[in-house]
C-alpha positions in Angstrom: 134.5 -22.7 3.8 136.9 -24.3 1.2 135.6 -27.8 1.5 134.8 -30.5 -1.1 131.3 -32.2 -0.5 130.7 -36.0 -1.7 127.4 -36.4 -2.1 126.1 -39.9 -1.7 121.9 -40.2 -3.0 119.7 -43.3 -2.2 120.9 -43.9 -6.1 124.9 -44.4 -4.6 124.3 -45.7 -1.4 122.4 -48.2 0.1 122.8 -47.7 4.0 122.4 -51.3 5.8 122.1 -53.2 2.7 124.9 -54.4 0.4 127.1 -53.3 3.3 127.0 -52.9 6.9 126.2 -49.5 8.5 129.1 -50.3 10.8 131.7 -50.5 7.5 130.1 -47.8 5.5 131.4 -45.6 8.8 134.7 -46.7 8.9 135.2 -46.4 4.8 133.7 -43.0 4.9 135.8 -41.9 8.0 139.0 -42.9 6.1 138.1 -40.2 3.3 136.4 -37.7 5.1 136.1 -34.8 7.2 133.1 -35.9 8.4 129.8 -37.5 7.5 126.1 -35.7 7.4 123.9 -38.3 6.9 119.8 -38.1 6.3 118.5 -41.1 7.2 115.1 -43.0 8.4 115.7 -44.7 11.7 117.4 -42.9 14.1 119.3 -46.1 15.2 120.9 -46.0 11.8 122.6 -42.7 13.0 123.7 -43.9 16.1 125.4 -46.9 14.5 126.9 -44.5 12.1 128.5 -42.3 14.7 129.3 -45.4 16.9 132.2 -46.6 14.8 133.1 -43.4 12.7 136.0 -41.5 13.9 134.7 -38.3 12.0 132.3 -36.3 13.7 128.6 -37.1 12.4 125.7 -34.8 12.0 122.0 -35.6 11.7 120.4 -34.1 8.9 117.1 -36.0 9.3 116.0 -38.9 11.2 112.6 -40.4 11.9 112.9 -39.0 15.4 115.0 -35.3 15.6 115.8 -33.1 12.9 118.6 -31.1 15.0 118.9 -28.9 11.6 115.8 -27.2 11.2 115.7 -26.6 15.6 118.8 -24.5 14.4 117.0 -23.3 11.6 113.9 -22.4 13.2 115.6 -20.8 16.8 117.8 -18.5 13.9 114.9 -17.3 12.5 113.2 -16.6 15.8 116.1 -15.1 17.2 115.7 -12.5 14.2 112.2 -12.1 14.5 111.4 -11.9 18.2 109.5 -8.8 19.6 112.0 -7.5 21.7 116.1 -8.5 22.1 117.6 -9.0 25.5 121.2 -10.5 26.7 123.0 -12.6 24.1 120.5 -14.3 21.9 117.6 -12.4 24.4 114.6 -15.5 23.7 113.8 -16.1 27.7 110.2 -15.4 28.3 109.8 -15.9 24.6 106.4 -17.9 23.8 106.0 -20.2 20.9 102.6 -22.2 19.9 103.2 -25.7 17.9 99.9 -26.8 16.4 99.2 -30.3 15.2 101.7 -33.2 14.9 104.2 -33.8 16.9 107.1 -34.5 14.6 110.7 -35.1 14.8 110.9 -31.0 14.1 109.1 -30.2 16.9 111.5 -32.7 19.3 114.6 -30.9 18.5 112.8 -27.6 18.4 111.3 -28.2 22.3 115.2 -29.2 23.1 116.2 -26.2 22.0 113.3 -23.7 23.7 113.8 -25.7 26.9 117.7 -25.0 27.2 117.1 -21.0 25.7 114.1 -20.4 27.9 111.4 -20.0 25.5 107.9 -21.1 26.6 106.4 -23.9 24.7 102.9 -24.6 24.1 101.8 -27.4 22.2 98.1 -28.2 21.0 97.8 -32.1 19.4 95.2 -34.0 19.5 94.3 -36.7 22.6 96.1 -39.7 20.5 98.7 -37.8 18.5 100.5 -36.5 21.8 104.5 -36.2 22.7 105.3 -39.5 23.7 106.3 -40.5 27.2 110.2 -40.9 26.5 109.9 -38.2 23.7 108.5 -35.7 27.1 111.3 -37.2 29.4 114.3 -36.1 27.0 112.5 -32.5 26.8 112.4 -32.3 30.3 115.9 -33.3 30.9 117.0 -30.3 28.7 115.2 -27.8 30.8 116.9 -29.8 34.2 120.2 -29.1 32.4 119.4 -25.4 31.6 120.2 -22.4 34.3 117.5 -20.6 32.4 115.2 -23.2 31.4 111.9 -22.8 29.2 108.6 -24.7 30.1 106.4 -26.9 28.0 103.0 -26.6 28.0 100.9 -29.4 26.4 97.2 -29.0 25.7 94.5 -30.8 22.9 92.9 -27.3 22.2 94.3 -24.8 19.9 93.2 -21.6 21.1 94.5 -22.8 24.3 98.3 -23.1 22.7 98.4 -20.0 21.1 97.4 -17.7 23.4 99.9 -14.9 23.7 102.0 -16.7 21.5 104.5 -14.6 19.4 105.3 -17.6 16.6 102.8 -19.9 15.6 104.6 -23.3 14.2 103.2 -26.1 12.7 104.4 -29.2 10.1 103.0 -32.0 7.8 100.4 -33.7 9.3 101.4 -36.6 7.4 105.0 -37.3 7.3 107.1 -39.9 5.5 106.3 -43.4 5.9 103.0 -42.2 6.7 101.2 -42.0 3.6 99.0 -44.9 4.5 97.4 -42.8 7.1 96.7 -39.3 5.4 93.2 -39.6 5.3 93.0 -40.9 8.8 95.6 -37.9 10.0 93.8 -35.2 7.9 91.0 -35.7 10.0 92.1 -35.9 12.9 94.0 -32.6 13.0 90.7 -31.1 10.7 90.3 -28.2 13.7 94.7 -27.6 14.1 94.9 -25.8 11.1 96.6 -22.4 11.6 94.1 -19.2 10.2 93.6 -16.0 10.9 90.7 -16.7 13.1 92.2 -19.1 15.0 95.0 -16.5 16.1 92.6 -14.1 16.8 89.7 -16.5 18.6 92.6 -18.0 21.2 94.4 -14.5 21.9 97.7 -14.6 20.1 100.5 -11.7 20.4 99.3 -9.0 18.2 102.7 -9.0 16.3 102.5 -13.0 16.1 104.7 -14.7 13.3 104.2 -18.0 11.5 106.4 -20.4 10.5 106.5 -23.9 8.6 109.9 -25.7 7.8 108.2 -26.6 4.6 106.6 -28.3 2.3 103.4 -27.4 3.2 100.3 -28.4 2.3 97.3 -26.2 2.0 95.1 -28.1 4.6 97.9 -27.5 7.2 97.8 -23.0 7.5 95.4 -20.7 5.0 96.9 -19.3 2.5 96.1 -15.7 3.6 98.5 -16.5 7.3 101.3 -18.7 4.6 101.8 -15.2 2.1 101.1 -12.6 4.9 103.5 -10.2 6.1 103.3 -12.6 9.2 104.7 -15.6 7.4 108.7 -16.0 8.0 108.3 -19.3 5.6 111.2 -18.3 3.1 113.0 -16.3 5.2 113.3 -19.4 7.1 114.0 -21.9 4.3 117.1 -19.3 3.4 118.2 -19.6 7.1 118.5 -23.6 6.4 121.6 -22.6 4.6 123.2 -20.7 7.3 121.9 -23.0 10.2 123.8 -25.6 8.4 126.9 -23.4 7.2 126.9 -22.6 11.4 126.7 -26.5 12.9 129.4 -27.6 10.0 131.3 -24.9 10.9 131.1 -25.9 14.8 131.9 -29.2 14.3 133.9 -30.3 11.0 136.2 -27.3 10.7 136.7 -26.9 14.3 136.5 -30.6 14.9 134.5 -30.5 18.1 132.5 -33.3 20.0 129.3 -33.6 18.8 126.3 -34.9 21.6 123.9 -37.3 19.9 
C-alpha cells in the first residue's frame, strides 16, 4: 500500500516504563499514520488510543486479539459448505474446544454479529467469564442477524454438527506456571478423529488453530489432514491484516475499541 512501517520490538520500546503510555501516544501520533501495538494488558491499549490522535489497532492483548477473529472469519468464509448472500455464514456452526482465550473473545464477537452458531466445550472452571459472556451477548443484541452461543463442559456435545472445529494453547503467555495444572485439565478437549466422529460433527468438518500448536492440543493425523485449514489460515493473517490497515489507516476511519 506504499507505506513505511517503524517497527518498535520489546528491545526499542519499553511501553509504561521509561516513559508514560500516555507520552509514548502523543510522540508516535506526531510521526505516524497510525500505531498497531501488541501488547499484554489490554488497559495498556486503551491508554494508548485514549490520547493518540492516530487511529490504533490491537494486534494482541491479554483479552481480544481482533486480528486473528478477522483472520479466522476469512478463512471460514472461504471454506464454508455452502455460500449464501454477501459473506453467506448465517446458520453456520462452529465448535471451540478447550480454553477460552482472548482468540476465541473476538472470534464469538464476530459469529454473534455474522450469525454463526457458537458452541463452546471448556471445562467447569475454565469457562467464559461473566463480563467476557455479557460483551458476546451485546454483539448479538446489536446484530439484525445475530448468531447464538452455546456453552457446554462436554466435547462431543460442542461439536456436534459442527462444520469447523477450533481450538488454541491451552497454556497461554503469562501462564507457564500453570501448564501442568492446564494440561490436565483440558486432558479429554483434545481435538481427534474420534472425538469428531464420537459427538456427530458435519461430515465435511474443518479444523483450525491460529497457531503454535502443541501436539497435546489436536492429533497430528486432524493437524496434516486434508481437513486442517492451519496454513491456509496463517497466510490469511497477512491479508486480514493488509484488510483492517486498509480500513482504517489509509482510509482513516474510526476505529471501536
Amino acid at each position: 500500500m506504499g507505506g513505511h512501517p517503524i517497527f518498535l520490538g520489546a528491545a526499542d520500546i519499553q511501553l509504561g516504563k521509561s516513559e508514560s503510555l500516555r507520552d509514548t501516544s502523543i510522540v508516535l501520533s506526531g510521526m505516524l499514520s497510525g500505531i498497531t501495538a501488541r501488547v499484554g494488558p489490554h488497559r495498556d491499549i486503551e491508554e494508548l488510543a485514549k490520547w493518540s490522535t492516530v487511529p490504533v489497532l490491537n494486534a494482541l492483548s491479554d483479552r481480544y486479539h481482533p486480528f486473528q477473529a478477522v483472520t479466522d472469519l476469512l478463512t471460514i468464509v472461504e471454506n464454508r459448505p455452502s455460500g449464501g448472500p454477501g459473506l453467506g455464514l448465517e446458520n453456520t456452526k462452529i465448535a471451540w474446544i478447550g480454553d477460552p482465550t482472548n482468540v476465541l473473545i473476538d472470534l464469538a464477537i464476530g459469529a454473534m454479529k455474522l450469525g454463526i452458531h457458537l458452541a463452546v466445550a471448556t471445562p467447569e472452571e475454565y469457562r467464559i467469564p461473566d463480563a467476557i459472556r455479557t460483551i458476546i451477548q451485546n454483539a448479538a443484541d446489536s446484530s439484525p442477524h445475530p448468531g447464538t452461543l452455546r456453552e457446554t463442559i462436554v466435547p462431543e456435545d460442542a461439536v456436534k454438527d459442527a462444520c469447523f472445529l477450533i481450538n488454541d494453547t491451552w497454556t497461554s503467555m503469562g501462564q507457564e506456571e500453570e501448564k501442568a495444572k492446564r494440561t490436565k485439565a483440558f486432558a479429554n478437549y483434545r481435538i481427534t478423529n474420534e472425538l469428531a466422529k464420537r459427538g456427530g460433527a458435519d461430515p465435511g468438518w474443518k479444523y483450525m488453530h491460529c497457531l503454535p500448536r502443541y501436539f497435546e492440543e489436536v492429533e497430528d493425523a486432524v493437524f496434516y489432514s486434508p481437513r486442517s485449514k492451519v496454513f491456509e489460515q496463517s497466510a490469511n493473517r497477512l491479508w486480514a491484516a493488509v484488510s483492517v490497515i486498509h480500513s482504517f489507516v489509509v482510509k482513516k476511519g474510526d476505529i471501536d475499541m
